[in-house]
N, C-alpha and C positions, 0 to 999 in steps of 0.2 A: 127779265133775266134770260141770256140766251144757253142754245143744250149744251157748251160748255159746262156753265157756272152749273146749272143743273143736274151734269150727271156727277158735276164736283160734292154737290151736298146730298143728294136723293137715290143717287144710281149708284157711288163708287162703293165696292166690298173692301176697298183698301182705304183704311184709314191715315195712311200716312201717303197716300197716292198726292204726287203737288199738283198745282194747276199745271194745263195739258199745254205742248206746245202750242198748240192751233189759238188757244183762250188768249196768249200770252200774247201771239202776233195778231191776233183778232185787236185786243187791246189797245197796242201801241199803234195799230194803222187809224185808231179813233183820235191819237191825244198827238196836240203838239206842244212842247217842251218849249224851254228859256235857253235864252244862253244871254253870252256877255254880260254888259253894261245891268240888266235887268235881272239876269239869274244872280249875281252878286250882290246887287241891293236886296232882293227878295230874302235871302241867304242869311245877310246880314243883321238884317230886322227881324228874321226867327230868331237867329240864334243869339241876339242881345238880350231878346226878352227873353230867351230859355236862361239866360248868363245872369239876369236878373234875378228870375226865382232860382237858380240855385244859391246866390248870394245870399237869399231871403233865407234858403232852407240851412244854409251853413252857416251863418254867422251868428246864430244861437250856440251853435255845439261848443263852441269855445269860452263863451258866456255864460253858459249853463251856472258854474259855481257861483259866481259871485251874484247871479241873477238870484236863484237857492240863498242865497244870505241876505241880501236887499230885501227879497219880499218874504226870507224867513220859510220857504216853500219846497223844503227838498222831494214833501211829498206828490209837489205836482211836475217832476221833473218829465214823468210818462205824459202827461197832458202836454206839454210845450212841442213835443215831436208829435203826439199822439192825434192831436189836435188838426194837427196840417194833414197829417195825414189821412184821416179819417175822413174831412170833409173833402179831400179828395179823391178820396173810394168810392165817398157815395156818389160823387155827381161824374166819375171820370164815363161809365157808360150812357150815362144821358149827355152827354158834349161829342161822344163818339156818334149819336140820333143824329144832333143835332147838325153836325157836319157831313151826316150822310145827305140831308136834305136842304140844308140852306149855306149859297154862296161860303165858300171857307173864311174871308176875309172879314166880314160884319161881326158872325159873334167870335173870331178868333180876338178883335177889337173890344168887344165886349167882356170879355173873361179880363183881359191883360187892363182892362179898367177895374174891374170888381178887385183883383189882384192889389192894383196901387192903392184902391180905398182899404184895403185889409193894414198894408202898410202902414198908411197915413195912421191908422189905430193902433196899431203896435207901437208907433213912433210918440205917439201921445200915453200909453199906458201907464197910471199911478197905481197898478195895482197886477199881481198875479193872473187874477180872473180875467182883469182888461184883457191883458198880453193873452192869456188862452184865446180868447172871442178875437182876436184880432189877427193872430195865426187863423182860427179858422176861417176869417172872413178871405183872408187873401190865400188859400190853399182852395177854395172856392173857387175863387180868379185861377189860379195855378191849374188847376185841373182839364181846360181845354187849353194849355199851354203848351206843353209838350208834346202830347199826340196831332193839336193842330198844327204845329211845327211840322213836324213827321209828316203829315197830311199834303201840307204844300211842297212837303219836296218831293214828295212821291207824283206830286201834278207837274212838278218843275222836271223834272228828271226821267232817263230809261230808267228800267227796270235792274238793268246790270251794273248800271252807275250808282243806282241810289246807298251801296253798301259805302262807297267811298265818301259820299256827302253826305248820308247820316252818319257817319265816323267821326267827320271836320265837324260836323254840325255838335253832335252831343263831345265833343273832344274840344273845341273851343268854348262852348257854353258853359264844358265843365272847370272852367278858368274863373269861375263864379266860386266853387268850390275851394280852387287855391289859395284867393282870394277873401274867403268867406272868413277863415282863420286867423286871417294879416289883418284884416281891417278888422273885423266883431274884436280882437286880442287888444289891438291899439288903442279904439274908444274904449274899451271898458278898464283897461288900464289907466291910461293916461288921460281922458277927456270928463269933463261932469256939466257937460251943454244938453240942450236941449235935441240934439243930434242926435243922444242916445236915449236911448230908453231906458227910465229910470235912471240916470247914470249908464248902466251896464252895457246896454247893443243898440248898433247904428241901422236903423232900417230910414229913416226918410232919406239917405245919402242914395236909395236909388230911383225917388220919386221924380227928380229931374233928368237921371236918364232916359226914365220909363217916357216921359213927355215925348223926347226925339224918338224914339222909335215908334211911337203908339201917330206921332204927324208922319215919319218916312210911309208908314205902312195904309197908310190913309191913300195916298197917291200912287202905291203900286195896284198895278192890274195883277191880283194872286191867281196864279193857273189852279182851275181842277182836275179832279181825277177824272170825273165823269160831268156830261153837262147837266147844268142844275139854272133852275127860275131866275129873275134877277129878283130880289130882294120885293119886296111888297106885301100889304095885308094879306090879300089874298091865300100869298103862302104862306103865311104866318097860319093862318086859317087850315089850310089843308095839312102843314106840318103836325101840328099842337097835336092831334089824335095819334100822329104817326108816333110820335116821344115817349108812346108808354108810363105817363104819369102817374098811373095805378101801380106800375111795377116798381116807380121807382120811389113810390114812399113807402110800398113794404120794405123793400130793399135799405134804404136810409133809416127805418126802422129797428130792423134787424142788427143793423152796424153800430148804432147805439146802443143799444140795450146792451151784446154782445161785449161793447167795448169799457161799457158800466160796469159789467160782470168783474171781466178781468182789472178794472180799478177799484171799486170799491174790496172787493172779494183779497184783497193783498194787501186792501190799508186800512180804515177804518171800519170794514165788518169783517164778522168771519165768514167763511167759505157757506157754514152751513147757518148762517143768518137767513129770516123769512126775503129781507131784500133783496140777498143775491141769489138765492132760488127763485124767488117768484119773476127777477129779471130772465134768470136763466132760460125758464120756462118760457116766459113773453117772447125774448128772441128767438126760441127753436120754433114758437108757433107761426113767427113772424116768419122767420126762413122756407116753413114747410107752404105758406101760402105765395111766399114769392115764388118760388120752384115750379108748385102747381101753376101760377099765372103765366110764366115764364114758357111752360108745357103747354098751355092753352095756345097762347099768343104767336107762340116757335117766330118765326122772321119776323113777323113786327113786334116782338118783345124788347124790353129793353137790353137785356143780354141772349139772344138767340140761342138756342142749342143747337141749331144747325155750327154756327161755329161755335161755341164752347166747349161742345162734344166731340171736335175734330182732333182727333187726337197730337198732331204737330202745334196744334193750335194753342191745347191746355197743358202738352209740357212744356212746351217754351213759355208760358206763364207760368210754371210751377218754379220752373229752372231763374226764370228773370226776378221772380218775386223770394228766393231764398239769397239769391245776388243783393238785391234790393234793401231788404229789411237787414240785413248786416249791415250793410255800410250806415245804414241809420242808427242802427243800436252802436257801434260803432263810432260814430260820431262823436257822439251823447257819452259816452264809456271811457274812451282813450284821455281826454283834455280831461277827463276827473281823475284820473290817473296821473296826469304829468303835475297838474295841479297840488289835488287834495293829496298825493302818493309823495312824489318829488318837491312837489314847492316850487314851480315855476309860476310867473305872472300870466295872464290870461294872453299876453302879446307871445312868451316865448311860447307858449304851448301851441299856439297857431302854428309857430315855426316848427316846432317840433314835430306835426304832423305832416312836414310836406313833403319829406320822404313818397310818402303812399299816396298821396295827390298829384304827385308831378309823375309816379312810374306810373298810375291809372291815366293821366290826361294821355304819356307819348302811345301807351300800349292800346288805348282805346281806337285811336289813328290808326294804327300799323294795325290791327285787328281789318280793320274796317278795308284797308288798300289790299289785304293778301287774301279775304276770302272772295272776290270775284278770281285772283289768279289761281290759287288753289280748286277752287270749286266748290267747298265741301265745308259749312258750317259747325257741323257737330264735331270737330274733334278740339274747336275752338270753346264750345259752350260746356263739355267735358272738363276740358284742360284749365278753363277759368275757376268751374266749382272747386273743383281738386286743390288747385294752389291755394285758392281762399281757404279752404279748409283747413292746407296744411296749415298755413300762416298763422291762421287763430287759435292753430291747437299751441302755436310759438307763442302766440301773444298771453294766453292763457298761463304762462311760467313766470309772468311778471314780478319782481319781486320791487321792494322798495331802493332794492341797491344794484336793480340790473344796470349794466355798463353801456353805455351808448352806443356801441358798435352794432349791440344784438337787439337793442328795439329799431334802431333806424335801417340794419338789415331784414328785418319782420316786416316794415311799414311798406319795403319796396317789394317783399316777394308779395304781401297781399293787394297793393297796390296795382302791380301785375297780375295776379290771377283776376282783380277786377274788371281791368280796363279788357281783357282777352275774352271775358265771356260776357261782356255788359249788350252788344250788338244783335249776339247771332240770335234772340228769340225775334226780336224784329226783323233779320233779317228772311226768319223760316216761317213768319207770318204772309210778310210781302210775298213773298214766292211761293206760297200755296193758297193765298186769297185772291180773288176777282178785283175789280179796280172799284166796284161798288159795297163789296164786303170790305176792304183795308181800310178805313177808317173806323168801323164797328171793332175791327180786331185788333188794332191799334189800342183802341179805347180800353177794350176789355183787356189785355194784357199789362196796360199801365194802373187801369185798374186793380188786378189782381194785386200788382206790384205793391199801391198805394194800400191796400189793404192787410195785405201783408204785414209794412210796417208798422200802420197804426197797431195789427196786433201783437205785433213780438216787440215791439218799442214797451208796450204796457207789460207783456211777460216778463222781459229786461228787466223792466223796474221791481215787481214784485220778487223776483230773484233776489235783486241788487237791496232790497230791502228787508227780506228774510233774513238773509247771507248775513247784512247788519245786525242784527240782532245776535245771530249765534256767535260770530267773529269778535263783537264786540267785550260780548262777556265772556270771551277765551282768552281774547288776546292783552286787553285792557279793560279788566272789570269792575277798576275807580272810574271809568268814564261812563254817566249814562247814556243810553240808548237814546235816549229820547232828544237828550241834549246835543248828541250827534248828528240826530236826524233834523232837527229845526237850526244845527248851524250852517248846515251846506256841505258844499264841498270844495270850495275855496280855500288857498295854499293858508292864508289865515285865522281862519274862520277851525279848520280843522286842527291847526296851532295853538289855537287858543283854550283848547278843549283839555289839553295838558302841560304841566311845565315844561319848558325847552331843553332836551338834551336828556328829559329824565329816560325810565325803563316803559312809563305808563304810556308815553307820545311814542315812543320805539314799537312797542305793540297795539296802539291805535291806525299807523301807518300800515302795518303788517295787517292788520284787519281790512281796511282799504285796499288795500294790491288782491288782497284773498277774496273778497267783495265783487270786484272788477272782471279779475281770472272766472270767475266762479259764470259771468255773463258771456265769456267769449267762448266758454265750453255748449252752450247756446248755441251760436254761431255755428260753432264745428257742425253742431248736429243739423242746422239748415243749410249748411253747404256743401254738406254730405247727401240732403232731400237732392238740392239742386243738382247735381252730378248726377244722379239715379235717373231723375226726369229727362236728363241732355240726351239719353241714348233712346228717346223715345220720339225725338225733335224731326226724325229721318235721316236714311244717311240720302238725300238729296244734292245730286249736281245742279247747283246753280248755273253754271255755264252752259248747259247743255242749250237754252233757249237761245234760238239766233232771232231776232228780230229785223226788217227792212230797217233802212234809214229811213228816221223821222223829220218830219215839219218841224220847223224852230221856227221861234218866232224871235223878232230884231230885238234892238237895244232900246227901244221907245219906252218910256217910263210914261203909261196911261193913268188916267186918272178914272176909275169904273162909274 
């Protein structure tokens, strides 16, 4: 570590101080960048396989109902989100080790295979529980996918450029998302091959993508940030102590137990049952041991405090991780809404979300192009929570008979407030980390992110499930509870629960829309956290760093 990096985490009184100019051209006069022919493939093959799992993680959300009626499981609707997420929290700072220390491209190869065998199991699922284990086997894979993405472009690229090509990068990937809607809506509507799962969602339709990308990346030479061993026992040998293994089964630990709490504790026990205490307990004691180890360990921990403690460091994961877990509760929320609420088929509901998917994919871009001209990240990371906010507090007025003009106007102000603040925590990590810290911070912020979710995804639910019960016996109290909750929430499934046209189906609907509103009041409140956190991000000029011109290297597509 040189006395840059060192008076960056040891010596600065200022917590929001970025890295210094001298670090930053110290830096860049070490690393030589891509261009052409070579940075465009490299480019390409992140962001297919990023385009990949987002498809993986969206094409449930529109599925959800009739998935809930198939396997009869409304109560595991937290576990199908919960589940991806979760095993992505645990493992996202140990992938962040792992790519501090070995070559990016071998285990970036590694995860995006774990990934396709998660697939391959969801695609085979007869059963609820299957499909749980099979999300979490590929959110496993998933978890050094994204940050390792991030990783190579930060190898690939300046410092001042990278805000424009992680833009394109998470802005085209996010094309998975658009995507995820049209295609999860059409198989589960119209298809009963073995394509989908169960009947209801198509996940091996990206097992033959994933092939081509997982052979391009095989034969690209992936630039690093820093130089590192070529691959071998040996390192394998010196790495394995470096990973913090101890840290991270307390930690993995702790995320279960935690995440058992808030499921069982909302559905089959009560709060103050001996189970969800004596879990509760489990996990605080698991947490207060990870902490202490984490305090022993400090840089070779698996989440360091030297950066976790940095303060630009943990708002911008407070701020990205309330960003985050919305658009995932979210998700899961809106298509039960168009569905179970209006009665569309799993296909229009896709369509009916892409309002807010297509203004988050252009606004994610033009975020990305204007904060190197502007300079100034946080008034973007600000301005993103704020509009989300406002939007869910719209979306929250939903009624059974709202008119189309006013939800597909909702979809685009939140879509916008998304895609505007979805960058700047990355972009206010990169620019005050070292080039041998920015993968750890990377990690830990997608981390947070993924943790996040898993737990306000299961909050959601417990909400979403109380709310049922009060709503039900208000609005429509010939219908039981129980029978609502094992039918789903499919446009038919929740039709069938009363006669057509009568007063009992008019107040079953109206419990549903009040059920829904009742989760995105939720939302407001974390995207209200995330705004709070933004003004804590720094008001840092990006621009200010001049850097020499760099080494590039040609268009030769090496084989490592």
């Amino acid at each position: 570590m040189d006395n840059h990096e060192l008076n960056q985490y040891t010596k600065s009184t200022d917590p929001l101080e970025p890295k210094t100019v001298a670090t930053a051209v110290d830096e860049e006069a070490n690393q030589s960048y891509v261009t052409g022919l070579k940075l465009f493939s490299i480019l390409a093959s992140v962001t297919m396989a990023a385009f990949l799992m987002l498809l993986d993680g969206s094409i449930i959300g529109v599925a959800i109902s009739k998935i809930t009626s198939e396997f009869h499981s409304l109560d595991d609707i937290g576990w199908y989100m919960a589940a991806y997420q979760l095993a992505s929290a645990a493992l996202q700072p140990l992938s962040g080790k792992i790519y501090t220390h070995i070559s990016t491209k071998w285990p970036y190869l590694f995860f995006f295979a774990l990934f396709k065998v998660g697939s391959l199991i969801c695609g085979a699922a007869q059963s609820s529980a299957m499909l749980i284990g099979g999300r979490a086997i590929a959110c496993m894979g998933s978890s050094g996918l994204l940050n390792g993405g991030m990783t190579i472009i930060a190898g690939a690229v300046p410092l001042q450029k990278r805000p424009v090509y992680t833009g394109v990068y998470l802005g085209i990937s996010q094309l998975g998302i658009v995507s995820g809607p049209l295609i999860g809506g059409a198989l589960t509507e119209f298809t009963t091959c073995r394509w989908c799962t169960c009947d209801v969602f198509g996940f091996y339709i990206n097992l033959p993508v994933g092939a081509l990308v997982a052979v391009g990346l095989v034969f690209l030479e992936v630039p690093e940030l820093v130089p590192k061993a070529r691959l071998s026992l040996g390192l394998f040998r010196k790495t394995i102590p470096e990973l913090d293994l101890v840290g991270f089964s307390l930690f993995s630990t702790n995320s279960v137990m935690l995440l058992l709490v808030l499921q069982l504790g909302g559905g089959g026990f009560a709060w103050n049952s001996p189970t969800v205490i004596n879990l509760f307990w489990a996990a605080g004691v698991a947490a207060v041991l990870f902490f202490t180890w984490a305090y022993k360990k400090q840089d070779r921990a698996m989440i360091p405090p030297s950066i976790a403690s940095h303060r630009i460091v943990w708002t911008s994961a407070i701020n990205g991780s309330m960003l985050v877990a919305s658009i995932l509760v979210a998700a899961q929320y809106l298509p039960i809404y168009f569905q179970g609420v209006r009665g569309y088929g799993p296909a229009m509901s896709g369509v009916n979300t892409l309002p807010e998917i297509l203004s988050q994919l252009l606004t994610v871009i033009l975020s990305g192009a204007l904060v190197p001209k502007i300079g100034y990240y946080l008034p973007f990371a600000a301005a993103g929570s704020a509009i989300s906010a406002l939007r869910k507090g719209l979306v929250s007025t939903f009624a059974p008979n709202t008119p189309t003009h006013r939800w597909v106007g909702y979809q685009i102000i939140l879509g916008s407030g998304r895609g505007i603040g979805m960058l700047m925590g990355l972009i206010a990590i990169q620019n005050v980390l070292s080039a041998e810290k920015t993968p750890v911070g990377i990690a830990f912020m997608i981390f947070c992110q993924n943790f996040a979710g898993a737990v306000f995804v299961v909050v959601a639910e417990v909400i979403f499930r109380q709310q049922m019960t009060r709503n039900i016996s208000r609005y429509a109290p010939d219908v039981s509870v129980d029978a609502a909750i094992n039918a789903g929430a499919s446009a038919s499934s929740v039709r069938g629960l009363a006669p057509a046209g009568s007063r009992t189906l008019g107040g079953l609907l109206l419990a549903y829309a009040n059920c829904v509103n009742k989760v995105f009041l939720l939302l407001v409140g974390l995207c209200g956290v995330g705004f709070v956190a933004a003004f804590g991000m720094g008001w840092v000029d990006t621009g200010s760093k001049t850097v020499p011109e760099k080494k590039k290297t040609g268009d030769k597509i090496a084989a490592m």
